[in-house]
C-alpha positions in Angstrom: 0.0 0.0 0.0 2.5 2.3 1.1 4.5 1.7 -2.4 1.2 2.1 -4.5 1.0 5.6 -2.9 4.5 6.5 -3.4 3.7 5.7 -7.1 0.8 7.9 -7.2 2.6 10.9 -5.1 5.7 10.2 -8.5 3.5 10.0 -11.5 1.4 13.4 -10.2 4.7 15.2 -9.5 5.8 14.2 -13.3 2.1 15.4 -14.8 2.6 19.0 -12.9 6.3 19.4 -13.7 5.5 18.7 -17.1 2.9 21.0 -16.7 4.8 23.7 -15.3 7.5 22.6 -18.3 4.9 23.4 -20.9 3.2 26.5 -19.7 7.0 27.8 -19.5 7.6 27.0 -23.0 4.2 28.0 -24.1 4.5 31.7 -22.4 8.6 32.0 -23.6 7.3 31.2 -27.3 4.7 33.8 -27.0 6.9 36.2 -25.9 9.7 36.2 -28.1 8.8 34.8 -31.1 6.2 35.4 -34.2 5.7 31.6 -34.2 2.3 30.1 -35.0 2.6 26.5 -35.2 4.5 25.9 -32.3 2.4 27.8 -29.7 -0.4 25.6 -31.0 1.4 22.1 -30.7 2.6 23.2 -27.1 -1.0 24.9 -26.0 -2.3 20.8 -27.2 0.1 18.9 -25.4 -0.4 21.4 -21.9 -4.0 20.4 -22.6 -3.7 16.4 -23.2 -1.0 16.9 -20.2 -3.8 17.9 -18.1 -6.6 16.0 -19.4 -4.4 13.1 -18.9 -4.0 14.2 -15.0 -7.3 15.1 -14.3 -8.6 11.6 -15.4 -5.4 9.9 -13.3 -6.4 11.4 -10.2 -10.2 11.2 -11.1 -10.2 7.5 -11.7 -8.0 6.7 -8.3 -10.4 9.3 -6.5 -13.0 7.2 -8.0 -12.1 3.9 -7.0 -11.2 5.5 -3.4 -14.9 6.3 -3.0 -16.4 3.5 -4.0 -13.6 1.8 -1.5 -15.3 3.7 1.2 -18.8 3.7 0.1 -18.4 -0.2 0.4 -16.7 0.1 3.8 -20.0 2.5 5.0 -22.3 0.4 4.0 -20.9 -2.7 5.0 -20.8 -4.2 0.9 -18.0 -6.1 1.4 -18.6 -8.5 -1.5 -17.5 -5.7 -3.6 -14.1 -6.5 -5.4 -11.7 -4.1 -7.7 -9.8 -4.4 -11.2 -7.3 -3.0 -11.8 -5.6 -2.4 -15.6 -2.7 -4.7 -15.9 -0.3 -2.3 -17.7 -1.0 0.4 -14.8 1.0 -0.8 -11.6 -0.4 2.2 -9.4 -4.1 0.8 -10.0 -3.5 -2.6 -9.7 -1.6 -2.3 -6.7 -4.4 -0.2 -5.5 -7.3 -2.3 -6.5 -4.9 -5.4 -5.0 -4.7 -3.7 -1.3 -8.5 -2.3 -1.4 -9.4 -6.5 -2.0 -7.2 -7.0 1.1 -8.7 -4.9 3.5 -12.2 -6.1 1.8 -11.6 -9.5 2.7 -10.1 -8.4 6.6 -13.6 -6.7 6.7 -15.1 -9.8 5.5 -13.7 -12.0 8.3 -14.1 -9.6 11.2 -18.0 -9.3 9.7 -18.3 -13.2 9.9 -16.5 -13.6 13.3 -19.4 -10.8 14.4 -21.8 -12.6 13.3 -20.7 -16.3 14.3 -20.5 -14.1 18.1 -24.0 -12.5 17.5 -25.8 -15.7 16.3 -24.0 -17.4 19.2 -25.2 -14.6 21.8 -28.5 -14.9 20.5 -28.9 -18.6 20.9 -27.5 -18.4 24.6 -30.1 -15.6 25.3 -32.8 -18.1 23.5 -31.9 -21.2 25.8 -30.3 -20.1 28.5 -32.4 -20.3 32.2 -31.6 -17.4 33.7 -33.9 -14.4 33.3 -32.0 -11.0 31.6 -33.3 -7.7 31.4 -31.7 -4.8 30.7 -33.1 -0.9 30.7 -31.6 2.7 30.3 -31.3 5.0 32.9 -35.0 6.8 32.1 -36.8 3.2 33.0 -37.0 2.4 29.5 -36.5 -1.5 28.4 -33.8 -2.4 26.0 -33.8 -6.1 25.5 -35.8 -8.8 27.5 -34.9 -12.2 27.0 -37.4 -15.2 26.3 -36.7 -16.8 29.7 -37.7 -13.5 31.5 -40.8 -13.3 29.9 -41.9 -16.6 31.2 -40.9 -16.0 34.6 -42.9 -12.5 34.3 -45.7 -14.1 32.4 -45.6 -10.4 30.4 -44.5 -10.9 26.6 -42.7 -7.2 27.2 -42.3 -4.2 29.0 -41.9 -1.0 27.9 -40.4 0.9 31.3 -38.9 -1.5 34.4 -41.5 0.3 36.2 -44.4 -1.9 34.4 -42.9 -4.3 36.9 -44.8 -2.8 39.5 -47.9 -4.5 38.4 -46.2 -7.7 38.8 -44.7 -6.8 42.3 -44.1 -3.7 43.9 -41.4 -5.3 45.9 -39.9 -6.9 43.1 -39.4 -3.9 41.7 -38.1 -1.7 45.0 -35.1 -4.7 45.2 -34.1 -4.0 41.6 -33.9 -0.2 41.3 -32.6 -0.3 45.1 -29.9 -2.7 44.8 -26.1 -1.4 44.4 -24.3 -2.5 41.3 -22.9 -6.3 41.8 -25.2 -6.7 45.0 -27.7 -10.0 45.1 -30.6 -10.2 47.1 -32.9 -13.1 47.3 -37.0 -12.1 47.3 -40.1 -13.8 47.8 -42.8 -12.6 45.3 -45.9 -13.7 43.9 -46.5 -13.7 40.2 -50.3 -14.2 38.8 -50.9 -15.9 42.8 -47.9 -18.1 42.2 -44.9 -17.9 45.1 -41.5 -17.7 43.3 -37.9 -17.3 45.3 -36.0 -15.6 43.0 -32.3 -14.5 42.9 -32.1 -11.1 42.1 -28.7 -9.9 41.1 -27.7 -6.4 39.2 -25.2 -4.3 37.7 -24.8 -1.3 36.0 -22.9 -0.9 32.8 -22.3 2.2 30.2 -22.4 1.4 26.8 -22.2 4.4 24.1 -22.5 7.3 26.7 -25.6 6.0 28.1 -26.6 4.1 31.9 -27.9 1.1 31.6 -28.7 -1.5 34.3 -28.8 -5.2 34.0 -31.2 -7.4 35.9 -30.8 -11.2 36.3 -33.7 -13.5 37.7 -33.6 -16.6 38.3 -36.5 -18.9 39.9 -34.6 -21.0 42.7 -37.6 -22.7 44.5 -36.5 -26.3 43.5 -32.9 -25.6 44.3 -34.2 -23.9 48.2 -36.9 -27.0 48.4 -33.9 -29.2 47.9 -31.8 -27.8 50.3 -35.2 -27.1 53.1 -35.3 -31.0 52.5 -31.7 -31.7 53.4 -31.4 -29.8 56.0 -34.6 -31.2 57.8 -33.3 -34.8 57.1 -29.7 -33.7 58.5 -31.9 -31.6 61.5 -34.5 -34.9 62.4 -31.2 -37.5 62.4 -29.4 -35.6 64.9 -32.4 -34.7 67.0 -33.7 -38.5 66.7 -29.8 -39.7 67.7 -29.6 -37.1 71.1 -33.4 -38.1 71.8 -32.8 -42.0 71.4 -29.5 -41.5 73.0 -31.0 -40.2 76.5 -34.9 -42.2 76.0 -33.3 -45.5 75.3 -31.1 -45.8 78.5 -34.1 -44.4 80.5 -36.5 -46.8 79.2 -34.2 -49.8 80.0 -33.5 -48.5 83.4 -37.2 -48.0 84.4 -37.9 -51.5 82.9 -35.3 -52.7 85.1 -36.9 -51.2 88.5 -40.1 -52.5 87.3 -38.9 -55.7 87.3 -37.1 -55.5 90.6 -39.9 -53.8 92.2 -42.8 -56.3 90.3 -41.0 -59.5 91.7 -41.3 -58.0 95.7 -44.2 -56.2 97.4 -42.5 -52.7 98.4 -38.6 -51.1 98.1 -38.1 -52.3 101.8 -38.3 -55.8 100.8 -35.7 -55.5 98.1 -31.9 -56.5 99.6 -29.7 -54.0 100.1 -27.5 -54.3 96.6 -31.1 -53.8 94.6 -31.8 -51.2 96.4 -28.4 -49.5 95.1 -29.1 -50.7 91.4 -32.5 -48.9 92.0 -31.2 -45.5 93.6 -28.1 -45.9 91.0 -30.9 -46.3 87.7 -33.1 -43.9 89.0 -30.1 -41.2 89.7 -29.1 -41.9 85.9 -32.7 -41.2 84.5 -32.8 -37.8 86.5 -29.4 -37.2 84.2 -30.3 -38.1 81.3 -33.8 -36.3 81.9 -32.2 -33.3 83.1 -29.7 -33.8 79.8 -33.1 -33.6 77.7 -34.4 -30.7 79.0 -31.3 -28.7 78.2 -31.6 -30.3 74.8 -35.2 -28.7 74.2 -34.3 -25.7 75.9 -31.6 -25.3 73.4 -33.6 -26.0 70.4 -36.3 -23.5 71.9 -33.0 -20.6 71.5 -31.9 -21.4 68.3 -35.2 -21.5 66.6 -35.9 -18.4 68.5 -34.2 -15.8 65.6 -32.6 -12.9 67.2 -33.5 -9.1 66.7 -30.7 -6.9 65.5 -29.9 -4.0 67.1 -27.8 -2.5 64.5 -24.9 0.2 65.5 -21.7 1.5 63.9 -18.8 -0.5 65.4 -15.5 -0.5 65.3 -14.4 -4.4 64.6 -10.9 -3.1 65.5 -12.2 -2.1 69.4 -14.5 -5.3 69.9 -11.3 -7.9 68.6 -9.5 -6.3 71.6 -12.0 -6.6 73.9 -12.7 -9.9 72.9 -8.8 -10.8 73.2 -8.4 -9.1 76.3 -11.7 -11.2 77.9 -10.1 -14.5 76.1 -6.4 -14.3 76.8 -6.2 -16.1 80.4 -7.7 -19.2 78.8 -5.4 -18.7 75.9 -2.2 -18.6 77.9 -3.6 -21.4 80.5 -3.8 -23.7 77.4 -0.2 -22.3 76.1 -1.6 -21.1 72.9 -0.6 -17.4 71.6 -2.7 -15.3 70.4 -1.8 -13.4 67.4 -3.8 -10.0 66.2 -3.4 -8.6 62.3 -5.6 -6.1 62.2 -5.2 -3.3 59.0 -4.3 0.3 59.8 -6.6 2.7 61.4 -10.6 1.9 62.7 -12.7 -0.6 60.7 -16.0 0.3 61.6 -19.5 -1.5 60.3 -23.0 -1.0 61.4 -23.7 -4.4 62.9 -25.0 -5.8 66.1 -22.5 -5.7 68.9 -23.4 -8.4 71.5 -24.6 -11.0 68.5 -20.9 -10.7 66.6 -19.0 -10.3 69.8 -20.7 -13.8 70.7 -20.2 -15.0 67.4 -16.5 -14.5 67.7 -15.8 -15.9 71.2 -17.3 -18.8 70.0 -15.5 -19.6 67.0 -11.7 -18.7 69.0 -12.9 -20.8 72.3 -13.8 -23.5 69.8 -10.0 -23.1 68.1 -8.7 -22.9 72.3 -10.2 -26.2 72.7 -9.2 -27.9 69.6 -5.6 -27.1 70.9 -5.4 -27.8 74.2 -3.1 -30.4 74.8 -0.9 -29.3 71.6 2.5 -27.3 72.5 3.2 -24.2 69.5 -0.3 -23.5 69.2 -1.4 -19.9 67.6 -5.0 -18.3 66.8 -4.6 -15.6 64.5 -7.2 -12.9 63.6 -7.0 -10.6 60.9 -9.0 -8.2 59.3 -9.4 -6.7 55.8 -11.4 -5.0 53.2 -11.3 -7.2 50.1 -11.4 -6.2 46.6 -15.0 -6.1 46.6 -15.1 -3.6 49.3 -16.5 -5.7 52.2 -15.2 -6.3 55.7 -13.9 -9.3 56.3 -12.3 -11.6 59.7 -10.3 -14.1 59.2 -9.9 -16.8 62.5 -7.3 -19.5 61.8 -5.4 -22.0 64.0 -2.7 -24.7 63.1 -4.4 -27.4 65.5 -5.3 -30.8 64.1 -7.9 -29.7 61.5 -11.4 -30.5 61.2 -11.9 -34.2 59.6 -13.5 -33.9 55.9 -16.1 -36.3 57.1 -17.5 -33.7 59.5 -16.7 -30.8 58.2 -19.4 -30.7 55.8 -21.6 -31.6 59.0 -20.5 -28.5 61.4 -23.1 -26.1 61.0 -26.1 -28.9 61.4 -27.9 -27.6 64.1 -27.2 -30.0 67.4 -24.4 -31.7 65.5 -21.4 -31.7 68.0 -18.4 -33.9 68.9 -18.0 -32.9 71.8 -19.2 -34.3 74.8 -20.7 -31.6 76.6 -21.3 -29.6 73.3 -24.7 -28.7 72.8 -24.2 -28.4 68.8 -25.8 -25.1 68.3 -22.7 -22.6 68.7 -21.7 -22.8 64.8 -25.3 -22.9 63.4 -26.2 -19.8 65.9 -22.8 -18.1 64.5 -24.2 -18.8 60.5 -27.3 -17.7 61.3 -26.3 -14.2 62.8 -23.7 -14.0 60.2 -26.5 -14.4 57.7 -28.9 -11.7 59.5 -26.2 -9.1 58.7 -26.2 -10.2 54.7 -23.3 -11.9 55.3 -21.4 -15.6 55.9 -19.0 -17.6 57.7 -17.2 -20.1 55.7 -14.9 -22.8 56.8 -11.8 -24.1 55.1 -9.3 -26.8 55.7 -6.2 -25.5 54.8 -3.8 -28.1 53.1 -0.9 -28.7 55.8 -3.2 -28.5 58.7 -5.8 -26.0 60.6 -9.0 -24.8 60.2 -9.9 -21.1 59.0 -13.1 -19.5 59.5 -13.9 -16.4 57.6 -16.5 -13.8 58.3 -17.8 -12.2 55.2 -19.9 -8.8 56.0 
């Protein structure tokens, strides 16, 4: 390309300096001479000279335009000739049918990605809508207008014939936040997952909204977690009714075969005070068990106040540290620079906290070297996060997936609630507590606000 121009830029220069040439000659011979013939023969060749350049530059400018007219309008099955004995024009016509056939390819490859767009949009499950900035709806895929039973909307804010709180979640929501609602849509119940984000695209806002029905997937995990929650309370039940059943069928005997407890002999009598001691136990034992099912199906109210995390850690560490030396265990504390403060309850995460690091004390009680760290960040996403880890012994995989069961405990005096209360507070504030095992040994708990 760059030589077909440098062509172009020598054979004009050659057409005006013969011009110039001629137009010299042509004014000399006028001038000082009484010729006739030769002002004629020079005043026909300064013509054909710039006929001849006009139509050069005419018929390049020509095929230039159409170049461009085909790139415009987006012709690019067009192709160019060029005359053989011209180099300039068929280099030029060569390179326009290279850059035809790059606009060819990128034109395919968009429309491979468009027609592949469109088919994912088509099929794909999840509900998308998208809208400007004035309310008004840009695209509204097939799968959102089932879920909506509405074949369009014109403005997002046609949703509120659908569900006014539908639509308070999506225009409320913060770009990249979820929230899931409970709405009802033509007096059908649907748990969707709301989830948004706000994009620019040509100097104009838009927002895009993603619905998805998750009843089956909540119904799923409501089932699970009632099978998980009636095995562990049928093994604690069974594990104090059965001993006391045996035991009271035991004194029945003993008291059946003789008419009153003063007749029994003095080692029955034992056996009888012994059982009946061990049924007040395990009664007693139940009792606790019910009262501490009655507290952790009894959901806390927040009473929400700007803390700093910062403050409350120390606190926490100066309330925990005798235990932590008495076991030998150290206490480590990497908290970022300055306050970190968070509207949250107080009390309800202060508890949450002592009972994740006395759980990490116990776990390493009889180990020498032990350390509980806790650290605090922002991460990238902007929320506040703790981070609790140990390097005891771990948590086995088999019940680690099993830990926030309600009434799930290994321990012996554990009443199994301590994790699932710490989840449930965790998820109260819109946030989580996750558990991971790390890979040479330890457990880390992370609170996500």
């Amino acid at each position: 390309m760059a030589m077909n121009l440098y062509n172009f830029r020598v054979n004009v220069v050659i057409r005006v300096t013969l011009i110039l040439l001629l137009c010299m000659m042509l004014a000399w011979v006028l001038t000082t001479t009484q010729w006739f013939f030769t002002p004629l023969v020079l005043g026909i060749l300064l013509l054909s000279v710039v006929i001849n350049l006009v139509y050069y530059t005419e018929r390049t400018t020509k095929k230039l335009t159409q170049f461009l007219i085909s790139i415009r309008q987006g012709a690019f099955t067009n192709t160019f000739t060029g005359q053989r004995n011209d180099p300039l024009e068929a280099g030029l016509s060569s390179a326009f049918n290279d850059v035809i056939r790059e606009f060819q390819k990128i034109s395919i490859e968009k429309e491979t990605q468009y027609l592949y767009l469109q088919t994912l949009n088509e099929n794909i499950g999840v509900s998308i809508i998208s809208y400007e900035e004035d309310g008004r709806v840009e695209f509204m895929n097939p799968a959102a207008k089932v879920l909506l039973k509405k074949p369009y909307l014109r403005t997002i804010h046609e949703m509120e014939n659908i569900d006014v709180k539908l639509l308070q979640v999506i225009t409320s929501l913060l770009s990249g936040e979820k929230r899931v609602v409970k709405t009802f849509i033509q007096d059908e119940m649907q748990q969707l997952s709301v989830q948004v984000k706000d994009f620019v695209l040509q100097q104009k806002n838009f927002r895009l909204v993603l619905l998805q029905n998750i009843n089956s997937e909540l119904d799923q995990k409501e089932i699970e977690a009632w099978q998980k929650l009636i095995s562990v309370l049928t093994h604690e039940i069974m594990n104090s009714v059965t001993p006391i059943a045996s035991l009271s069928n035991a004194i029945n005997g003993m008291l059946s075969a003789q008419d009153s407890f003063n007749d029994l002999t003095g080692e029955d009598k034992e056996d009888v005070i012994s059982s009946l001691k061990t049924i007040e136990n395990r009664s007693r034992g139940l009792v606790r068990f019910v009262d501490a099912y009655k507290h952790f199906s009894r959901v806390p109210e927040l009473k929400l106040a700007s803390v700093d995390l910062h403050l409350l850690i120390q606190r926490i560490a100066d309330l925990l540290r005798p235990d932590i030396k008495k076991s030998g265990l150290e206490l480590i504390l990497l908290l970022v620079k300055g306050p970190l403060t968070i509207l949250v309850d107080r009390d309800l995460i202060e508890q949450v906290l002592i009972n994740i690091i006395k759980n990490a004390i116990e776990a390493m009680k009889s180990q020498s070297g032990g350390a509980i760290s806790v650290t605090t960040e922002r991460n990238p996403g902007g929320r506040t996060v703790i981070t609790i880890a140990d390097n005891g012994p771990g948590i086995p995989d088999d019940i680690l997936e099993k830990i926030f069961i309600p009434f799930y405990t290994t321990k012996k005096q554990g009443t199994g609630i301590g994790l699932s209360f710490a989840r449930q507070i965790m998820k109260l504030h819109n946030g989580d507590v996750i558990v991971k095992k790390p890979a040479d040994s330890g457990t880390v708990f992370t609170l996500i606000f």
